[in-house]
C-alpha positions as CSV (number, residue, x, y, z in Angstrom):
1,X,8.8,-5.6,-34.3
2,X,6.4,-4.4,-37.0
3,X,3.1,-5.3,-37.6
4,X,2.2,-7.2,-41.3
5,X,0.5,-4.6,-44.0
6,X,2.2,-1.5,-42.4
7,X,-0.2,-0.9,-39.7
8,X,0.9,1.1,-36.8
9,X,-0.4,2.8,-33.9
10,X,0.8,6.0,-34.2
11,X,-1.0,8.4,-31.7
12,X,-2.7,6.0,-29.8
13,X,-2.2,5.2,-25.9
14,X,-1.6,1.7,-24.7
15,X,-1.4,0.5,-21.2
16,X,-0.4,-2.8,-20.4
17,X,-0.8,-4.8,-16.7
18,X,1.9,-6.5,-15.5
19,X,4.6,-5.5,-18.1
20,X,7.9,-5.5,-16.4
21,X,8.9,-8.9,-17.6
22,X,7.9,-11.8,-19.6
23,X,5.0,-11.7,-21.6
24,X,4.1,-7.7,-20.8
25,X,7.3,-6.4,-22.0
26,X,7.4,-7.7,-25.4
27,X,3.9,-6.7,-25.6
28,X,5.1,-3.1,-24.6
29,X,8.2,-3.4,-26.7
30,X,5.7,-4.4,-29.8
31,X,2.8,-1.4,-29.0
32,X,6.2,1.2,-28.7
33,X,7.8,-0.5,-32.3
34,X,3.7,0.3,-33.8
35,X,4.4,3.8,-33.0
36,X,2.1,4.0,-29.5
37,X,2.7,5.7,-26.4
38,X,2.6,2.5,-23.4
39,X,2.3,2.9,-20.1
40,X,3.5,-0.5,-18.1
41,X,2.2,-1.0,-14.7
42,X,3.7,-3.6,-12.2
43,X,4.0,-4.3,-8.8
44,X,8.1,-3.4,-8.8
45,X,8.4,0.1,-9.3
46,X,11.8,0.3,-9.6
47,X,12.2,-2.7,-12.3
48,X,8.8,-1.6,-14.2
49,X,10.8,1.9,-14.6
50,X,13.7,0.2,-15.9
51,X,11.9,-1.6,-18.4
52,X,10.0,1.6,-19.6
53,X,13.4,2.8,-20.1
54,X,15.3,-0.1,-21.8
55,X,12.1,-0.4,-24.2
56,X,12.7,2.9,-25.6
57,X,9.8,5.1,-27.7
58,X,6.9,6.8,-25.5
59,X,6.8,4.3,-22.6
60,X,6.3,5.0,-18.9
61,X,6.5,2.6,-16.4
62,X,4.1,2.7,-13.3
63,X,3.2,0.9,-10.2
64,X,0.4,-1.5,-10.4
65,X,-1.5,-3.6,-8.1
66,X,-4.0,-5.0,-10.0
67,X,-5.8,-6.5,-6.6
68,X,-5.9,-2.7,-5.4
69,X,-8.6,-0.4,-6.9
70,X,-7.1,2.7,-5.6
71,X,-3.6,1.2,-7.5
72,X,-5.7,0.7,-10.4
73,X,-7.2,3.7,-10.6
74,X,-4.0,5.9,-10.1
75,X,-2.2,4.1,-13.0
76,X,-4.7,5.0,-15.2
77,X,-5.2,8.3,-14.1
78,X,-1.4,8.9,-14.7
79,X,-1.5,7.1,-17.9
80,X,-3.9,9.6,-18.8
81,X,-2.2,12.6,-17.7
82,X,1.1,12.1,-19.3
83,X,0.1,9.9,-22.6
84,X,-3.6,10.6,-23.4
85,X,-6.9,8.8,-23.1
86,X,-6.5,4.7,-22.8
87,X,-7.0,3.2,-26.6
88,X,-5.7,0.0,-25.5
89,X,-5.8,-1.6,-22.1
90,X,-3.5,-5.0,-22.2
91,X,-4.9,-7.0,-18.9
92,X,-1.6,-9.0,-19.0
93,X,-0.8,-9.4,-14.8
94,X,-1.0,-12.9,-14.0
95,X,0.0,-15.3,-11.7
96,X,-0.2,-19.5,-11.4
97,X,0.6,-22.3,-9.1
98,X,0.9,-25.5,-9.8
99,X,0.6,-28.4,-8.0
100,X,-2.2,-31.3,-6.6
101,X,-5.6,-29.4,-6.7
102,X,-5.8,-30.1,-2.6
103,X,-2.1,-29.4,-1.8
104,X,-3.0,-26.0,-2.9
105,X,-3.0,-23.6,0.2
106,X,-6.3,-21.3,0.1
107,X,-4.3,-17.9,0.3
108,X,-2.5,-19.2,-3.0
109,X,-5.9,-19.9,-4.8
110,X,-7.3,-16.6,-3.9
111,X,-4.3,-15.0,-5.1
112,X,-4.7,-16.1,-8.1
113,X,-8.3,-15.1,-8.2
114,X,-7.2,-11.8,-7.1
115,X,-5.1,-11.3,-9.9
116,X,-5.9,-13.1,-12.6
117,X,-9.6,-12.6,-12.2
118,X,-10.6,-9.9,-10.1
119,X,-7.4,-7.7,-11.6
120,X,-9.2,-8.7,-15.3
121,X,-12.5,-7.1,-14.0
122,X,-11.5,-4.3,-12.2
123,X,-9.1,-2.9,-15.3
124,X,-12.2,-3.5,-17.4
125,X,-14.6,-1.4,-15.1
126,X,-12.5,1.9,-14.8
127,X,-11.4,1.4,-19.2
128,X,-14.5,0.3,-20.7
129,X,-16.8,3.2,-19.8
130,X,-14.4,5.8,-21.0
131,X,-13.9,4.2,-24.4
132,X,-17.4,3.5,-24.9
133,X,-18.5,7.1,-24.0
134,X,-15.2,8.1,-27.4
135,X,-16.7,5.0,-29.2
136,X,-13.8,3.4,-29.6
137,X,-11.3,1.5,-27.7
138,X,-9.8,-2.0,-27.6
139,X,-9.5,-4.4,-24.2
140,X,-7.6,-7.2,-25.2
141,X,-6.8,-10.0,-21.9
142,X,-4.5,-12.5,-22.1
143,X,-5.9,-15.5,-21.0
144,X,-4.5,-19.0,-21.8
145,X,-5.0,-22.4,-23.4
146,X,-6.0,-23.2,-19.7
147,X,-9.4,-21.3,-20.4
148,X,-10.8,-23.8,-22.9
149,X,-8.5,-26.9,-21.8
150,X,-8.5,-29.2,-18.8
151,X,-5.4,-28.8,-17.2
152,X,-4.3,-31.3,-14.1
153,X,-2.4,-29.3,-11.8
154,X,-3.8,-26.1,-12.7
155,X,-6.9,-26.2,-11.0
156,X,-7.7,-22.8,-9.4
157,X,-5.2,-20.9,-12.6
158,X,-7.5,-22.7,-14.8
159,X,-10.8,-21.5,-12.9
160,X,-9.5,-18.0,-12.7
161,X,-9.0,-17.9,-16.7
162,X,-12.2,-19.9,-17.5
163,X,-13.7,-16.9,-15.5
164,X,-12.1,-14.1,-17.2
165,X,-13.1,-15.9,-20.5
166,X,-16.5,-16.3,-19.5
167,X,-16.6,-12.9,-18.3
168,X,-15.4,-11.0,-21.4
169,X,-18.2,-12.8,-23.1
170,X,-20.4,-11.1,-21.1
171,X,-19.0,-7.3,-21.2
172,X,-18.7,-7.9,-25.1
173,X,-22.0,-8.3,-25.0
174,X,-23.2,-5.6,-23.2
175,X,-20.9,-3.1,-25.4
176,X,-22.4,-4.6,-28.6
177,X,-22.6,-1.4,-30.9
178,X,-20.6,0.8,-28.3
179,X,-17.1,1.3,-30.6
180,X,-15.0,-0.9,-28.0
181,X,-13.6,-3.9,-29.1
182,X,-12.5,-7.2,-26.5
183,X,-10.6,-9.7,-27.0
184,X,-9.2,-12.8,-25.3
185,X,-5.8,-14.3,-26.3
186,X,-5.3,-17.7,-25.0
187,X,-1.6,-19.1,-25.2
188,X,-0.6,-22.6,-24.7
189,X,2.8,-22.9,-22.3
190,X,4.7,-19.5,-22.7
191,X,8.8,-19.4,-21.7
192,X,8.4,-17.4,-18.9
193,X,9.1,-17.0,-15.1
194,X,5.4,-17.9,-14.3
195,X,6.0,-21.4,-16.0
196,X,9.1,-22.2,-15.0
197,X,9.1,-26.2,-14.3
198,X,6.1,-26.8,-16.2
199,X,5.4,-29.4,-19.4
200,X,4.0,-28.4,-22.5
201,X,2.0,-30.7,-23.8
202,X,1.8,-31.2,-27.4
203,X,2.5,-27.7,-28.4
204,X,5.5,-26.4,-28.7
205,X,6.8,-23.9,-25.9
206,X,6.0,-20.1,-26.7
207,X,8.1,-17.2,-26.5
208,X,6.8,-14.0,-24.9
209,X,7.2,-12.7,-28.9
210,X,4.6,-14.8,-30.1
211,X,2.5,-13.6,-27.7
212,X,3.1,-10.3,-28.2
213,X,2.6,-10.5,-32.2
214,X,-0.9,-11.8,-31.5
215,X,-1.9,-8.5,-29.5
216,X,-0.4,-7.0,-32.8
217,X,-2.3,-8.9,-35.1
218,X,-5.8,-8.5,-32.9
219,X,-5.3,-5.2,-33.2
220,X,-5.0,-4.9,-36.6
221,X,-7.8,-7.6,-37.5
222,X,-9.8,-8.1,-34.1
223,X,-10.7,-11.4,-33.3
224,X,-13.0,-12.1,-30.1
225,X,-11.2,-15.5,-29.1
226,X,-7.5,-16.3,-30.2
227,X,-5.3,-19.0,-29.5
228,X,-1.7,-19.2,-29.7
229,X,-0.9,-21.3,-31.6
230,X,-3.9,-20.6,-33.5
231,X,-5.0,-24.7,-34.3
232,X,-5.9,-25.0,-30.8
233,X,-9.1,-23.1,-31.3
234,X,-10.4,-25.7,-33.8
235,X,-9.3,-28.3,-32.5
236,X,-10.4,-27.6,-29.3
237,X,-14.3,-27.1,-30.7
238,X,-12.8,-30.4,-33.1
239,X,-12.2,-32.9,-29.7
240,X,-15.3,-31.2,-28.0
241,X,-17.9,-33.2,-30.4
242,X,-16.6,-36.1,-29.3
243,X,-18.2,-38.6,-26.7
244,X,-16.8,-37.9,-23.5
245,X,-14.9,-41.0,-23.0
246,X,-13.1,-40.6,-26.5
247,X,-12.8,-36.6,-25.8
248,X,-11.3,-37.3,-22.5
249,X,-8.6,-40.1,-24.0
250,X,-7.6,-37.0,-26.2
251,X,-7.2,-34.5,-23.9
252,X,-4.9,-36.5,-22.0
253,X,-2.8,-36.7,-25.4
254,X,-3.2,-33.3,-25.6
255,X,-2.8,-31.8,-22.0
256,X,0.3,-31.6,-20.1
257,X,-0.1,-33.4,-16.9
258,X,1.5,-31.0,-14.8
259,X,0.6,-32.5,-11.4
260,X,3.2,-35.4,-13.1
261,X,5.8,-33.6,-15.1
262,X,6.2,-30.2,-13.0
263,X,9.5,-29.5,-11.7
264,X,9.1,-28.5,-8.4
265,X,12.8,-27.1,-7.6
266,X,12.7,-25.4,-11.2
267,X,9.2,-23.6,-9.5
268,X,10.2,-22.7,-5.7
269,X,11.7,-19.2,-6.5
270,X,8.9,-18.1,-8.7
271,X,6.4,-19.6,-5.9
272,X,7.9,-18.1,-3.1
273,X,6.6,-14.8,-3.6
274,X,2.9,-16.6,-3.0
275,X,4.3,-17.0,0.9
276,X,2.7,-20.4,1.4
């Protein structure tokens, strides 16, 4: 995968949460095509080590927990040692389930705050102060659609990536000036393990690709907010003028219902690992 205009990252060091499978690796895969060094963190150590391998180019693969600040910590300190100082952190780790907002066990919803949120804010902490001390540096999360869109049956996924949005609003403004550049991309429904089962709305389904060319085209012209696909954003701030009642009769046009059209056998071996 190349990036449009010739642009590559050629001595730069990426690392990327979460990047064993699904979204993550084609990330990785697209950062190691642009010519940088990656280092992958997940929680699998023996699966995120096979990826690194598979994906070719400069790319190590680590353990991560992105709930553990001493797991955290390590992975970047690695990072650093064998690839350089962090250019690009990736906050990619995520996890979602999905199901009736009070069907939801608690463990599962702070899980997902854990990871999703928490994880977002604690990779931010340790990379942020570093780049801004070099005056440069790019954080770019991945969000989703879920951050700007109501989302039935994605109640506490959809709080933990309002949060991170409203969160990276923040640190951006705090590093005004600094050199470091954030950014939040915000997919609708990506083919992957994490939304196995689920509906898609009126948008089309994503691959993990065009998720991973939007990283490479934020890079190469940063953007603060990004959707995937990109009409979402304006048409999103489009439906939001609206009187509720009419902006409500859209969303529901708009929005898969997933508490309706999730598949819940499709779901059980990816929400196992939650241990409900």
């Amino acid at each position: 995968m190349e990036m449009s205009g010739g642009y590559n990252l050629s001595g730069k060091t990426a690392a990327v949460t979460g990047g064993a499978r699904g979204i993550g690796r084609d990330i990785a895969l697209a950062l190691a095509a642009a010519g940088a060094k990656v280092a992958i963190g997940d929680l699998n150590l023996d699966e995120v080590r096979a990826t690194a391998k598979a994906l070719g180019g400069t790319v190590i693969g680590l353990k991560l927990d992105v709930t553990s600040p001493a797991s955290y910590a390590a992975f970047l300190a690695t990072a650093r040692s064998e690839l350089g100082d962090i250019d690009i952190l990736v906050n990619n780790a995520g996890i979602m389930w999905v199901g009736k907002f009070d069907d939801e066990p608690d463990a599962v919803a702070g899980a997902q705050i854990a990871v999703n949120l928490l994880g977002v804010i604690r990779g931010v902490k340790l990379v942020a102060p570093g780049m801004a001390a070099r005056g440069s540096g790019h954080i770019i999360t991945i969000a989703s659609a879920s951050a700007v869109l109501p989302t039935p049956g994605e109640a506490s996924y959809g709080a933990s990536k309002h949060g991170v949005l409203g969160y990276v609003k923040s640190v951006r403004a705090e590093l005004h000036r600094s050199g470091v550049r954030i950014s939040v991309i915000m997919p609708a429904v990506v083919d992957t393990e994490l939304a196995a089962g689920t509906g898609t709305g009126a948008a089309r389904q994503l691959a993990p690709a065009d998720v991973a060319a939007a990283v490479l085209r934020t890079l190469e012209r940063p953007r603060f907010e990004v959707t995937v696909p990109g009409y979402i954003g304006p048409l999103n701030r489009a439906v939001n003028i609206l009187p509720r009642p009419l902006r409500d009769v859209v969303y529901r046009q708009m929005v898969p219902n997933q508490v309706k059209q999730v598949d819940r056998a499709a779901r059980a071996g990816y929400e196992s690992q939650f241990g409900e």
